[in-house]
Steps between C-alpha positions, in 0.01 A plus 500: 500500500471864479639733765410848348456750793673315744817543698802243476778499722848287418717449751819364296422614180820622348569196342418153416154315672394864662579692210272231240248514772472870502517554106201178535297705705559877325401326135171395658464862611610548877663813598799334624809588757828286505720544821857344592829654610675586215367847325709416214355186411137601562538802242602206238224289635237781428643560198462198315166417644344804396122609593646784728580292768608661838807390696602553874759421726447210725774316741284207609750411763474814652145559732524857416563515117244275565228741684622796354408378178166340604422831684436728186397229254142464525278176411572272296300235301777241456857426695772265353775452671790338332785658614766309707884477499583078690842399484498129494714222617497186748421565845841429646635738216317782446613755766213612775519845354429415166212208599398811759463749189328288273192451737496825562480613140266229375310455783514753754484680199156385375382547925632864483303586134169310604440631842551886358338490179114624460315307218139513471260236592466254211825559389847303511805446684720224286839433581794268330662193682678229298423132429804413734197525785381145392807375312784549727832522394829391751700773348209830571340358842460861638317605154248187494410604868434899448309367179274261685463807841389719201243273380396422867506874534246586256248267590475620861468829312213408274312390829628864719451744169186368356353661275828562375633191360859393502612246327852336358710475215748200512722500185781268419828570254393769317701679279541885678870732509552293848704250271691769319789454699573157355644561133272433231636144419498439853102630523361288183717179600303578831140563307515214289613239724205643730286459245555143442415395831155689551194402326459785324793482332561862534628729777276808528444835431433772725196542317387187550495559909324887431217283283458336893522807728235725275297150445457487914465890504211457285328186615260602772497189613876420594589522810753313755675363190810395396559487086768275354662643244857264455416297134429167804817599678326342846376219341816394247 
């Protein structure tokens, strides 16, 4: 799985699942760029991957931070997109803005980055979704159905973009800053009672979901699918 000469885009990958996919990808030689919304955190991003990664500015809410971005960027080889921001709650109480904003972040989102982004025939498009697509939950109904349009999403794709293949990453707990705002008794009462219920008697690693995304990147062969990656979270 070596990517030397090629160009790697991250959208999302100033921290947790983007930012292991994008170090993933650099070590195996890609010339990679990370993009979110937050300059601060990309510069700390870069930093600790290393391998003179380049970093941009990218609202992917926003159709012309969007396109303005996608206008000067060139080709690329590979496209993850893993950014999103869902708030989460029960349909009767999560307000209509908030349900609103999280479909257009994860979803709209992933519309607005794949319909503007120029990768080369034979190369990828992989974006992140969430086990909660086949393994709903009564307390994050909005999140299991923008997971499961996602996944619906980028099989139509794979069909409309061929050669280009698109494919998706479904991960379930992992262990990524989006839990740092729980204390850290709080977080590893959460992890390890997690971990007893799944299979794998583990929660994961973002690593373990960038192993996925540059596995499908690579495979010539993938397309139109969804990965599990959530230690038999569907299944348990």
């Amino acid at each position: 799985m070596k990517f030397d000469g090629q160009r790697v885009l991250v959208v999302g990958g100033s921290s947790g699942i983007g930012e292991a996919a994008a170090r993933a990808f650099a070590e195996q030689g890609a010339s990679v760029t990370i993009v979110s919304r937050n300059a601060g955190k990309l510069a700390q991003s870069a930093a600790r991957i290393g391998h003179d990664v380049l970093s941009g500015i990218v609202d992917i809410t926003d159709d012309a931070s969007v396109a303005a971005f996608f206008d000067g960027a060139g080709e690329f080889d590979h496209v993850v997109v893993s950014a999103a921001q869902t708030p989460t709650g029960p349909v009767r109480g999560l307000a209509l803005q908030d349900a609103y904003a999280a479909m257009n972040s994860k979803f709209w989102g992933a519309y607005r980055v794949a319909r503007a982004a120029r990768i080369k025939e034979g190369g990828s498009l992989t974006l992140v979704s969430g086990f909660l697509s086949v393994r709903p939950s009564k307390a994050s109904v909005l999140q299991g159905a923008i997971n499961a349009a996602l996944e619906a999403l980028a099989r139509g794709m794979a069909l409309e973009f061929s050669p280009v293949r698109v494919n998706t990453v479904s991960p379930g707990l992992i262990a990524t800053p989006l839990w740092s705002k729980l204390d850290e008794a709080a977080r590893e009462k959460m992890y390890e009672g997690a971990a007893a219920r799944l299979p794998a008697r583990t929660v994961g690693r973002p690593e373990d979901v960038a192993n996925a995304i540059v596995y499908l990147a690579s495979t010539l062969y993938a397309t139109g699918s969804t990965v599990l990656i959530d230690g038999g979270g569907a299944i348990a």
